[in-house]
MARDOSE-279470 format. One record per residue (C-alpha): residue number from 1; residue in one letter; chain; x, y, z. Coordinates in Angstrom, 1 decimal, padded with zeros to 4 digits. Layout:
N
NUM_A_A_X_Y_Z
...
This chain:
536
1_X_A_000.0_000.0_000.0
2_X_A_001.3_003.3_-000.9
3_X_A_001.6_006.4_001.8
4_X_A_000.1_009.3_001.1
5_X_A_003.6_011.4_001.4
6_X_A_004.9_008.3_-001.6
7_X_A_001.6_009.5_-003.5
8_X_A_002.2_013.3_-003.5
9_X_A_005.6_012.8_-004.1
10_X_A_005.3_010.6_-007.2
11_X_A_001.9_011.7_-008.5
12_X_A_001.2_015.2_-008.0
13_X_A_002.7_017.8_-010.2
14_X_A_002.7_021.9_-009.8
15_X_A_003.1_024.7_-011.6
16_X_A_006.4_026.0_-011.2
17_X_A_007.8_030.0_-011.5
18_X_A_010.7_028.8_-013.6
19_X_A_010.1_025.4_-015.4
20_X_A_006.9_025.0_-015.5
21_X_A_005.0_021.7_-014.8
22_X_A_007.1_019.6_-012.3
23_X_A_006.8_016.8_-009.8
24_X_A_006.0_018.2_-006.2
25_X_A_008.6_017.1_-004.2
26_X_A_008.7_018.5_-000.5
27_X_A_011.0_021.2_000.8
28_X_A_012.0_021.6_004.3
29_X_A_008.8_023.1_005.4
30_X_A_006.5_021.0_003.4
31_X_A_007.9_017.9_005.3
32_X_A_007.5_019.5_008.8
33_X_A_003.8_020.1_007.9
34_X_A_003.4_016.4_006.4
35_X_A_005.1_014.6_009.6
36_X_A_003.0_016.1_011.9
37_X_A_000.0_015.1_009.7
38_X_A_001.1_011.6_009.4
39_X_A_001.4_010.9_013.0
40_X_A_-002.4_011.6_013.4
41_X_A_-003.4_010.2_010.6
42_X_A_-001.2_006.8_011.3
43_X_A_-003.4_006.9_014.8
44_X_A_-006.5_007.8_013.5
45_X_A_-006.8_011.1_015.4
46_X_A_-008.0_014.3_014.1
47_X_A_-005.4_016.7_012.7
48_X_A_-006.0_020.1_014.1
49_X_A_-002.8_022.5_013.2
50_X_A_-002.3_026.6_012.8
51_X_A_000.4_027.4_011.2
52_X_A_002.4_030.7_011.9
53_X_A_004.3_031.3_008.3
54_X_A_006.8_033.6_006.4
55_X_A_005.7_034.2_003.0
56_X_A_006.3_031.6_-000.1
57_X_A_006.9_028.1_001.8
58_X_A_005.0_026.2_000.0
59_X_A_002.2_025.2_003.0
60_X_A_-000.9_026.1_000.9
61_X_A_000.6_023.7_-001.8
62_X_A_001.0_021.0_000.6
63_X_A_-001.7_021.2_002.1
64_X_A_-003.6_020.9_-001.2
65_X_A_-001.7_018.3_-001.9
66_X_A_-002.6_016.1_001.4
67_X_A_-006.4_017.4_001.5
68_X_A_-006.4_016.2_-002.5
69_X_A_-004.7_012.8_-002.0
70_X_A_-007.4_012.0_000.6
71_X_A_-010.3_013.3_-001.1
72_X_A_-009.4_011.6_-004.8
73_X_A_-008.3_007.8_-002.9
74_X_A_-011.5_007.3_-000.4
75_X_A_-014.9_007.2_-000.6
76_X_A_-017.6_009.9_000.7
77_X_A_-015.0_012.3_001.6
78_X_A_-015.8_016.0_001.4
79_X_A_-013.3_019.1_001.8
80_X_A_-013.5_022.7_002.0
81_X_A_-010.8_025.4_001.1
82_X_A_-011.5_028.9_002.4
83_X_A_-009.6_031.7_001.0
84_X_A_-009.1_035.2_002.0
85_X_A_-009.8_036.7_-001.1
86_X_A_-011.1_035.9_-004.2
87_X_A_-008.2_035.2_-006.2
88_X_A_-006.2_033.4_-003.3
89_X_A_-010.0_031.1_-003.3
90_X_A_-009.3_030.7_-007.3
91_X_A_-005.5_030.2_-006.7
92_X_A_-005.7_027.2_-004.0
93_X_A_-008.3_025.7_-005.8
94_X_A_-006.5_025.4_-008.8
95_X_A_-004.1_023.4_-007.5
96_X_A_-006.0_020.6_-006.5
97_X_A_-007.8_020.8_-010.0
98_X_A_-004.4_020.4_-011.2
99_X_A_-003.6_017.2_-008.9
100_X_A_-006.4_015.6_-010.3
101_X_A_-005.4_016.2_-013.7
102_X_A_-002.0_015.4_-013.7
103_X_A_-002.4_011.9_-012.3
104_X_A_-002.3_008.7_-014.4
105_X_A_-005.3_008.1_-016.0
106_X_A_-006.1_004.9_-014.2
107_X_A_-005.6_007.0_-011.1
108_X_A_-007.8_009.6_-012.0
109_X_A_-011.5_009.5_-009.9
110_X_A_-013.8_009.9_-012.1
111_X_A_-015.4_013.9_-012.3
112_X_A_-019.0_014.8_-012.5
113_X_A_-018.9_018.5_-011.8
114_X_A_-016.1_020.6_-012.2
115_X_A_-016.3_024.5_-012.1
116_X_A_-015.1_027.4_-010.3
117_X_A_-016.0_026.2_-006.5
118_X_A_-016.8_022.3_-006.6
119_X_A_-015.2_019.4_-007.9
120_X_A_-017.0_016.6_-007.5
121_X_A_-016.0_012.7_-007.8
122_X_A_-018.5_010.9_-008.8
123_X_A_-020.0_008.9_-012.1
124_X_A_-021.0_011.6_-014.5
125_X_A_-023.2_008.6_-016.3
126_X_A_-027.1_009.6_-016.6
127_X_A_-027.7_005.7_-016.7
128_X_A_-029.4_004.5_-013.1
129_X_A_-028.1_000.8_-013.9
130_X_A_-024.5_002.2_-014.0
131_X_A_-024.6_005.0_-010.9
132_X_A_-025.9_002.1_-008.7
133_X_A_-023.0_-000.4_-009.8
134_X_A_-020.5_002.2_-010.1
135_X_A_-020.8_005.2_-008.4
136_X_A_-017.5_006.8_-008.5
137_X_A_-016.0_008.3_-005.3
138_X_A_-018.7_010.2_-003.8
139_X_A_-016.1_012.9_-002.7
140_X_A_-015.5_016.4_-003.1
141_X_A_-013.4_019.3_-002.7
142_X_A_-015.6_022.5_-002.9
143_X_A_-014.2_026.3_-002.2
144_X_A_-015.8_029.6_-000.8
145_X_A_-014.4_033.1_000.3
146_X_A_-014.4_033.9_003.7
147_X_A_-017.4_036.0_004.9
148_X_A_-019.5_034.2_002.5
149_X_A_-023.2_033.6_003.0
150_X_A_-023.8_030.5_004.8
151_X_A_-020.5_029.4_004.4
152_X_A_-020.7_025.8_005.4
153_X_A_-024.1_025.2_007.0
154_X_A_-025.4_022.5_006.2
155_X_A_-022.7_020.3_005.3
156_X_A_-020.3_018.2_007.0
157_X_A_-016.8_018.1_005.7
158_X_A_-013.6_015.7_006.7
159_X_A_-010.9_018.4_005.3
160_X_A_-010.9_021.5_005.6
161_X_A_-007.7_024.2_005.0
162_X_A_-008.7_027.7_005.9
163_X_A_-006.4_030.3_004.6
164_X_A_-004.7_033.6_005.5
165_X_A_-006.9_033.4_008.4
166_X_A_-005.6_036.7_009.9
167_X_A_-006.9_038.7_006.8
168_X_A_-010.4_037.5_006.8
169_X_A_-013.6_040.0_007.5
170_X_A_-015.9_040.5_009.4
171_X_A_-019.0_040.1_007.2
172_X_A_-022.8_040.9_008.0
173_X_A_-022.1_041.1_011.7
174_X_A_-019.9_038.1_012.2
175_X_A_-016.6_038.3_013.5
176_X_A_-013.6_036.1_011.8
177_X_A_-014.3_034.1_015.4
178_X_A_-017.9_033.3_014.8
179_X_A_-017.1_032.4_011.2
180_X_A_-014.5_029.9_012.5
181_X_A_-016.9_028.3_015.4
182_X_A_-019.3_027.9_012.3
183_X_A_-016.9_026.3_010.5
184_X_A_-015.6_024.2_013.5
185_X_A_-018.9_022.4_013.5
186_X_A_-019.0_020.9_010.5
187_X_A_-016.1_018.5_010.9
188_X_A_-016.1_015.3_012.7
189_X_A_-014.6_015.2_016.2
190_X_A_-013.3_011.9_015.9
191_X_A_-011.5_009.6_013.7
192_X_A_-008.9_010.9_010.7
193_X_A_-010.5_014.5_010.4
194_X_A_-008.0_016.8_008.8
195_X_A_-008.1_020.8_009.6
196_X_A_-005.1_023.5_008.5
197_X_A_-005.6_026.3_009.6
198_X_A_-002.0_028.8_008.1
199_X_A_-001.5_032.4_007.7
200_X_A_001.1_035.4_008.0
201_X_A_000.4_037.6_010.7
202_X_A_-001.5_040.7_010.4
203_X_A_-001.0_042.3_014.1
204_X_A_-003.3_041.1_017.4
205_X_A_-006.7_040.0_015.5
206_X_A_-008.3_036.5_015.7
207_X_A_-005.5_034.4_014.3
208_X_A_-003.4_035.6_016.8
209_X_A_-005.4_034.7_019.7
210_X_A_-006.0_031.1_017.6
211_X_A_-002.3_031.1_018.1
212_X_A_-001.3_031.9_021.2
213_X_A_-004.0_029.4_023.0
214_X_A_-002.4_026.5_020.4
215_X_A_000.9_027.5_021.9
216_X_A_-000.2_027.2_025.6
217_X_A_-002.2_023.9_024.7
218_X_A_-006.1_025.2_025.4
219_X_A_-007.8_024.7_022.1
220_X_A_-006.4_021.0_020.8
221_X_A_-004.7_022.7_017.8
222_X_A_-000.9_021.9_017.4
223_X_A_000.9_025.1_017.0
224_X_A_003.4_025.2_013.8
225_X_A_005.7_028.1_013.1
226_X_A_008.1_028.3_009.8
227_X_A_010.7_030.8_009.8
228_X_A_012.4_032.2_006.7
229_X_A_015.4_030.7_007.1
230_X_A_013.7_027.5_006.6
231_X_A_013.5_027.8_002.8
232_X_A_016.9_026.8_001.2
233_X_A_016.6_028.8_-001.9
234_X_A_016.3_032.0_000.2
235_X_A_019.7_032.5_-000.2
236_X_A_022.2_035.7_-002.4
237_X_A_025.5_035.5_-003.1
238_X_A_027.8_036.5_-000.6
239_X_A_031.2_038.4_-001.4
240_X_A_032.8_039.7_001.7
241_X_A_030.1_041.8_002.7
242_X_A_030.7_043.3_006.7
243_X_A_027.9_042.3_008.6
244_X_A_026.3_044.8_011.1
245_X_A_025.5_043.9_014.7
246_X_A_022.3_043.2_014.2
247_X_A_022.9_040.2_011.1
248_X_A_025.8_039.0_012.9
249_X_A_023.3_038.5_016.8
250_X_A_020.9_036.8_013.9
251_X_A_023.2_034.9_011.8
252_X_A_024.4_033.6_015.6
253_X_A_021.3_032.9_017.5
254_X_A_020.0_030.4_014.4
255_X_A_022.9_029.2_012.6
256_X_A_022.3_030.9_009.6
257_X_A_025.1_030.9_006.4
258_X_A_026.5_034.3_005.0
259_X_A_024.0_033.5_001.9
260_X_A_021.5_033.8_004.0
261_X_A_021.9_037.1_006.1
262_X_A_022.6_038.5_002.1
263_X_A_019.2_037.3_000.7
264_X_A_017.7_039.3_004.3
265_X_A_019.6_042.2_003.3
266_X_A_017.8_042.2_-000.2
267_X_A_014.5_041.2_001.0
268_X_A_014.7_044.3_003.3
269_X_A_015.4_046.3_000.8
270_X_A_013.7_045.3_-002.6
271_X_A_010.5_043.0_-000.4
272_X_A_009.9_045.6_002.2
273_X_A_010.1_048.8_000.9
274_X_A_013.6_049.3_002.9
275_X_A_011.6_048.2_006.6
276_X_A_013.2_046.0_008.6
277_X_A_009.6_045.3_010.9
278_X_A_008.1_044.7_007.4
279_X_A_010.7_041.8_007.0
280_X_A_009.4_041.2_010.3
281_X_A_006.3_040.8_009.6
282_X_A_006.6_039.2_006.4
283_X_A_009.7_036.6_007.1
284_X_A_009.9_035.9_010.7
285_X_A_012.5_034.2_012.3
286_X_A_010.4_034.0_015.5
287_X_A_006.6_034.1_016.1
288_X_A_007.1_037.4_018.3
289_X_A_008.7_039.4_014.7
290_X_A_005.6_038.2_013.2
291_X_A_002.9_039.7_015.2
292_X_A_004.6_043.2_014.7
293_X_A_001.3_045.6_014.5
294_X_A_000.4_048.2_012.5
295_X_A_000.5_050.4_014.8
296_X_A_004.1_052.0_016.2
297_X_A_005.2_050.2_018.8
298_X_A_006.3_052.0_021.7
299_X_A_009.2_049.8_023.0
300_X_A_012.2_049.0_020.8
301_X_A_011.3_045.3_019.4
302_X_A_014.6_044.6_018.4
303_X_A_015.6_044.8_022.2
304_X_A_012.7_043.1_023.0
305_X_A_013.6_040.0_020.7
306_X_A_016.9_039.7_021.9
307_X_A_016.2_039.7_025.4
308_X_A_013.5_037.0_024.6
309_X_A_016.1_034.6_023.5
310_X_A_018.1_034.7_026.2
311_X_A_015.4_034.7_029.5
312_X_A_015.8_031.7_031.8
313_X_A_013.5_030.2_033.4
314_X_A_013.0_030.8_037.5
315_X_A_014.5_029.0_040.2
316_X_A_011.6_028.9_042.1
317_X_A_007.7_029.5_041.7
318_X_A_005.4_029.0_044.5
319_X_A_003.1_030.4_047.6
320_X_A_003.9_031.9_050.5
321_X_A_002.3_030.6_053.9
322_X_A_001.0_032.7_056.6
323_X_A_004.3_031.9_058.7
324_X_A_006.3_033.1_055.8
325_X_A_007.6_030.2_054.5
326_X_A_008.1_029.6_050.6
327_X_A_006.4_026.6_049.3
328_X_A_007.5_025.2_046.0
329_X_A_004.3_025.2_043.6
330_X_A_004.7_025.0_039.9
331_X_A_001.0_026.1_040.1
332_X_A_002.2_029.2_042.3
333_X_A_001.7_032.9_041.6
334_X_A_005.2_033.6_042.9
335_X_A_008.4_033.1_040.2
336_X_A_011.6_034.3_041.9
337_X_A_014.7_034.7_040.0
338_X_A_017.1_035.8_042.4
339_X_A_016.7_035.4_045.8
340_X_A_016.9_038.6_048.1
341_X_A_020.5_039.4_049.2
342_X_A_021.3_040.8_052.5
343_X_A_021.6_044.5_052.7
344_X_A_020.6_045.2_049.5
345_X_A_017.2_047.8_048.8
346_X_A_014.2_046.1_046.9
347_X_A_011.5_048.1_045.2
348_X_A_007.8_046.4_044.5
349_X_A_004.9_047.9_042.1
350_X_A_002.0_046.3_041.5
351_X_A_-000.9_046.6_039.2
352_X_A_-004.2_045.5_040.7
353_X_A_-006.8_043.9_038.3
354_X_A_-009.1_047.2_037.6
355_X_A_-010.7_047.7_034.4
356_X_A_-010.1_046.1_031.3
357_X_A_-007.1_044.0_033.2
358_X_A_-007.1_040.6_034.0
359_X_A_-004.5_040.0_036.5
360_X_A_-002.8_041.3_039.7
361_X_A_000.6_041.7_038.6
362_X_A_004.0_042.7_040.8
363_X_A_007.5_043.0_040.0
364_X_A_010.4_042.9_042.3
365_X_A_013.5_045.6_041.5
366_X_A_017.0_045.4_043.1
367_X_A_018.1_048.8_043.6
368_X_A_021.8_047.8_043.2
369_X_A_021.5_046.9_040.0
370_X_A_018.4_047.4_038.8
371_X_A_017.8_043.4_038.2
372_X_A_014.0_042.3_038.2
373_X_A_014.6_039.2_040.7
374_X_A_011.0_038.2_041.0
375_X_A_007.1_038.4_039.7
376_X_A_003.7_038.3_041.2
377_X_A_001.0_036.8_039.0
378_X_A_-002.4_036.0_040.2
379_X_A_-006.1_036.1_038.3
380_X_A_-008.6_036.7_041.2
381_X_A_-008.9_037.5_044.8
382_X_A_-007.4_040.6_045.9
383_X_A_-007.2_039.5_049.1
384_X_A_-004.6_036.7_048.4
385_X_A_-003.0_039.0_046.5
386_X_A_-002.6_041.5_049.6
387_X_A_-001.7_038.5_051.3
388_X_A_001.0_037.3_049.2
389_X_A_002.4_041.2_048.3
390_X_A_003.2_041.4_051.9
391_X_A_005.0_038.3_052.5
392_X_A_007.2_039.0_049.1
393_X_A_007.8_042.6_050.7
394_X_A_009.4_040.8_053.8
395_X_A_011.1_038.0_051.6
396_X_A_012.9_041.1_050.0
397_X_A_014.2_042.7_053.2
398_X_A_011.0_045.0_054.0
399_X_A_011.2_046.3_050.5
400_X_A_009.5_049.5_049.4
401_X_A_005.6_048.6_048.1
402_X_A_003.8_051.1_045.9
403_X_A_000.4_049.8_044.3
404_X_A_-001.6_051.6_041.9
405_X_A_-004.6_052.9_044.0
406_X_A_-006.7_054.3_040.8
407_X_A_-009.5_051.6_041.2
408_X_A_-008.7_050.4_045.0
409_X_A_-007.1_051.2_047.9
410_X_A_-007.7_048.2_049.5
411_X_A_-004.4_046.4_049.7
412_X_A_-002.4_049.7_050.8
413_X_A_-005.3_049.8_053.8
414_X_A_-004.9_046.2_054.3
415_X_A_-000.4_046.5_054.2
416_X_A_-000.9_049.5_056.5
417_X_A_-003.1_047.3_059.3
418_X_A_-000.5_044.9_058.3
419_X_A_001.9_047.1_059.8
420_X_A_003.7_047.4_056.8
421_X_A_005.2_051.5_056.8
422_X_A_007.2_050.9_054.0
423_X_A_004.8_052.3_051.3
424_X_A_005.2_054.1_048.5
425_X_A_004.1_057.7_049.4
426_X_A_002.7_060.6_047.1
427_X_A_001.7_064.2_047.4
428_X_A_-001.5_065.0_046.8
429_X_A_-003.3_068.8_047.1
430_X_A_-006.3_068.4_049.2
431_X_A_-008.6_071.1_048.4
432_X_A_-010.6_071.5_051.6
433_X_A_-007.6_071.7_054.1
434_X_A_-005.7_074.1_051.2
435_X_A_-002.9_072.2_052.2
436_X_A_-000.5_069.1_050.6
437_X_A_-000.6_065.7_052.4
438_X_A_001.1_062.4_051.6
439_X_A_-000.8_059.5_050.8
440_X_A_-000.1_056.1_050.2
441_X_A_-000.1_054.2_046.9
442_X_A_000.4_055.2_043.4
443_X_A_-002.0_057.1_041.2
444_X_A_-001.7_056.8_037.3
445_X_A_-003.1_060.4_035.7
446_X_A_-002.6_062.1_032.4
447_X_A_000.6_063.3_034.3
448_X_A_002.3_060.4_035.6
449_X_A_001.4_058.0_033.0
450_X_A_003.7_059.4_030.4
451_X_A_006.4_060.0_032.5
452_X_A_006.9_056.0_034.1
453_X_A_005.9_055.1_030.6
454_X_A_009.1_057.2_029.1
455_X_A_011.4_055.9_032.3
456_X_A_009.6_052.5_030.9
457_X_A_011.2_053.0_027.5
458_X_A_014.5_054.5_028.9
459_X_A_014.9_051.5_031.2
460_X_A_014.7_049.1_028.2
461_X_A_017.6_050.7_026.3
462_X_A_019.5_050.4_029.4
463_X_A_018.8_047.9_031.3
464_X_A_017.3_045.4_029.0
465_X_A_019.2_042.5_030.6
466_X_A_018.1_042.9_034.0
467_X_A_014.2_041.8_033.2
468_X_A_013.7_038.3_033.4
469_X_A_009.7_037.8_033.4
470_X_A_008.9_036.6_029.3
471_X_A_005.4_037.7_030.2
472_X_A_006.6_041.6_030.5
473_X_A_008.6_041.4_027.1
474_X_A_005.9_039.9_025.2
475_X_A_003.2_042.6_026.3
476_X_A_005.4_045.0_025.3
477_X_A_005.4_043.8_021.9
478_X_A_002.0_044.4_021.9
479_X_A_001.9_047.9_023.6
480_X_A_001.7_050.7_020.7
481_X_A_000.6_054.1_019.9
482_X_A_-002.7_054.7_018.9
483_X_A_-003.9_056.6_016.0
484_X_A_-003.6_059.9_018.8
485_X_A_-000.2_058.4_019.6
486_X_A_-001.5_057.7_023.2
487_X_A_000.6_054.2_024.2
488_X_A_-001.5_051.6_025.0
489_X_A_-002.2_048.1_024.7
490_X_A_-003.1_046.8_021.3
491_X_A_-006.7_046.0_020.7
492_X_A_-007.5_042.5_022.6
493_X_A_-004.3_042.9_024.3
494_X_A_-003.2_043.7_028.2
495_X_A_-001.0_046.1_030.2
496_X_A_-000.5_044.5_033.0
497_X_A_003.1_043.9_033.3
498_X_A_004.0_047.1_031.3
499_X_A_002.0_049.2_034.1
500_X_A_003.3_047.4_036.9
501_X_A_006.8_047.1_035.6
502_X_A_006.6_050.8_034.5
503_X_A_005.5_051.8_038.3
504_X_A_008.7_050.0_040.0
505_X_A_010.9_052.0_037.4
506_X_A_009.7_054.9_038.8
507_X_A_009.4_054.5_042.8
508_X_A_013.0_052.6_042.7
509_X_A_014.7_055.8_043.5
510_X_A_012.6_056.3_046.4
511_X_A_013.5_052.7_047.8
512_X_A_015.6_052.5_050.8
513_X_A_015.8_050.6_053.9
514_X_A_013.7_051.2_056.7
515_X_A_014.7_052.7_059.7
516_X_A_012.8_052.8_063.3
517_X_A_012.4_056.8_063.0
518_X_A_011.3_056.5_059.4
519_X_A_008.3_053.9_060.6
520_X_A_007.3_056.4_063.6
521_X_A_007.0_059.3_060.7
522_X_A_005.2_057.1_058.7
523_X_A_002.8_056.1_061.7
524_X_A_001.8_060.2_061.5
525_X_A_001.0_060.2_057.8
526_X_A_-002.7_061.3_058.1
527_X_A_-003.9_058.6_055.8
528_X_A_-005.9_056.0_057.7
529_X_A_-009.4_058.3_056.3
530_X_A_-007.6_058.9_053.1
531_X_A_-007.4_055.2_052.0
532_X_A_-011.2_055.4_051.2
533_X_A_-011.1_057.7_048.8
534_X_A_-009.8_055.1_046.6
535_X_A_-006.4_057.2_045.4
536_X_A_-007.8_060.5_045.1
């Protein structure tokens, strides 16, 4: 019995840019796609894959080719391609129009309809006699444009490749996610099911969320990313060119030949218009360059990315108890670093989970050298989260606390009955008294905001090595400047980290160690009836 990977490659023939009609035979990419398909397959599981992609690989032609070897060689089998747009739709579909054609005649199902969105495998024969004792294949391949009407209702399919999935629309009210869930119902759970789901990025939509869930293992798709350097003919003569930092940290960190950093260089320039976050976004070498946005990002990416590469993992992650003690959880919201050295000054901010955020977040400065030793990460409960800020503050040798107080000033009244003194502490006017007091906590405003975001930015260029947390460098991938050039979190996306991190950049200066006299002045600070004005 031949394999379906022995069938494409000795059957299936594509048109080529330079010779014309030529046997498909798999590159580098194609192979990685086709392995992960046949170890499904060969267990009779459903393949489920998104594929994360630099341009011209080849995936849409191997998929065609797997989705058309299946549909022509079994019975009542029925697939669907989706495209993006209508020639895309037109250009897939040709493909596996041009399988079918290519083959050996005595390979060849036989057609009964054949026109721009179905091919059908079935006895074209208007004799009964004959359809009942020789049907043909029953099968199908069909094709429709995303957004269509009705797009799949109905029907029940056993292959399905959806394309450029980050450039679908929304159409008549439903979102590229509805149209998916539609779609999602129409294949079998069970048994050899086959659904590819590829596309370049195009910023923080659908696809990236699609993404970053098959990454972390929630939705039961396996996550596939192809980088550039994966295609062997992307390659330019090299003649003693001088590299500049930049190629020579990238021809390092993936092993790449001189060819190769010279076919980047002209990609850059005659691809992308002379835009190296183009290339980015175009030929990743990492699924973080491909989900550059639109937008301008605030933080320098290129920083970002290296930093990425080089992040270890903690040395410890866990709880603390009520005694103090440090419990080893891999489930914990604690993930130290570094653990706290004696003598040295430790700054905390934390973000608590007001609107539009999802988490309590907390980051853990040394004022020495301004390493980030440790991170607080937690969903719900803001009184665990009191609970475990306070212990990490005496972990870190009574370090200096300041929590955003915009939407609560519960866990600097709850550190205060605590006993803990060693608060961040603000000025604010209060208007009835005509005087300035100090308060407790830190207050994000149309004032301070900018100002720990461009420490924020300043930090990075210096400093970059010093963050540990993956989470932190991520999000500020996705933290850009909006059409009013107001930074913020990209559409879908969080600030969590950035804020927090951003806060303990800023009240790090203020950080020292406490002292008997300085708890006694705190003790004075007439802020006991100020806490319940939330942060005014």
């Amino acid at each position: 019995m031949i394999s379906v990977y022995q069938y494409i490659n000795k059957y299936m023939m594509i048109q080529t840019k330079d010779t014309g009609l030529q046997h498909l035979h798999p590159n580098t990419a194609q192979k990685k796609l086709y392995e992960l398909f046949r170890e499904k397959y060969n267990n009779n599981e459903p393949f489920r894959v998104v594929i994360l992609k630099a341009r011209q690989l080849g995936i849409s032609t191997m998929t065609e080719a797997i989705i058309s070897c299946l549909t022509m060689t079994h019975h009542d089998k029925n697939a669907l391609i989706v495209g993006h747009t209508p020639e895309s739709t037109a250009k897939i579909f040709s493909m596996a129009k041009l399988y079918h054609d290519c083959l050996p005649l005595p390979l060849q199902p036989m057609v009964k309809y054949s026109n721009s969105k179905t091919l059908t495998f079935e006895n074209p024969t208007h004799d009964q006699k004959e359809l009942v004792r020789n049907p043909g294949l029953r099968s199908s391949i069909k094709v429709a444009l995303a957004g269509s009407s009705g797009i799949g209702r109905g029907s029940t399919y056993n292959y399905m490749h959806l394309s450029e999935l980050a450039f679908w629309q929304e159409h008549e009210g439903l979102s590229i996610e509805d149209q998916m869930t539609g779609l999602l119902q129409t294949l079998p759970t069970a048994g050899r099911s086959v659904l590819v789901v590829e596309s370049t990025a195009n910023g923080y939509n659908y696809f990236k969320k699609l993404w970053d869930r098959a990454v972390s293992g929630e939705n039961g798709f396996i996550a596939l990313f192809i980088p550039w350097f994966e295609m062997q003919e992307y390659r330019q003569p090299y003649s003693g060119e001088e590299f500049d930092a930049d190629e020579r940290a990238l021809q390092k960190l993936y092993s790449l030949d001189n060819e190769q950093i010279m076919w980047r260089r002209y990609a850059i320039r005659t691809l992308c218009g002379g835009s190296v976050d183009q290339f980015h976004q175009e030929y990743p070498s990492n699924p973080e360059e491909a989900f550059l946005t639109s937008g301008s990002t605030v933080f320098d990416t290129d920083i970002v990315y290296r930093r990425l590469q080089k992040v270890t993992a903690p040395v410890r992650t866990g709880n603390f108890l009520d005694d103090g003690r440090f419990i080893t959880d891999t489930d914990g919201v604690i993930r130290i670093w570094k653990e706290p050295e004696p003598g040295h000054v430790y700054a905390i901010g934390a973000d608590t989970a007001g609107e539009g955020s999802d988490y309590f977040r907390a980051y853990v400065m040394d004022k020495a050298d301004f390493h980030q030793v440790a991170a607080l990460k937690m969903q719900t409960d803001e009184g665990f989260f009191e609970h475990q800020l306070l212990r990490l503050g005496d972990y870190y040798n009574k370090a200096m606390i300041g929590v955003e107080v915009n939407f609560s000033s519960y866990t600097t009244m709850r550190l205060q009955e605590h006993g803990y003194m060693n608060q961040y502490v603000r000025e604010v006017e209060d208007t009835y008294l005509n005087k300035t007091v100090r308060r407790f906590g830190f207050r994000t405003t149309s004032v301070t905001r900018p100002i720990i975001i461009s420490m924020l930015v300043d930090y990075l260029k210096d400093y970059a090595g010093m963050i540990e947390d993956p989470d932190l460098l991520k999000e500020m991938l996705t933290f850009v400047r909006n059409d009013k050039g107001r930074p913020e979190a990209a559409p879908g996306e969080h600030d969590d980290c950035v804020m927090a991190f951003a806060i303990t950049v800023y009240i790090l200066p203020q950080a020292r160690v406490q002292e008997k006299e300085q708890e006694e002045e705190e003790k004075s600070i007439d802020d006991y009836d100020a806490f319940l004005s939330y942060g005014e």
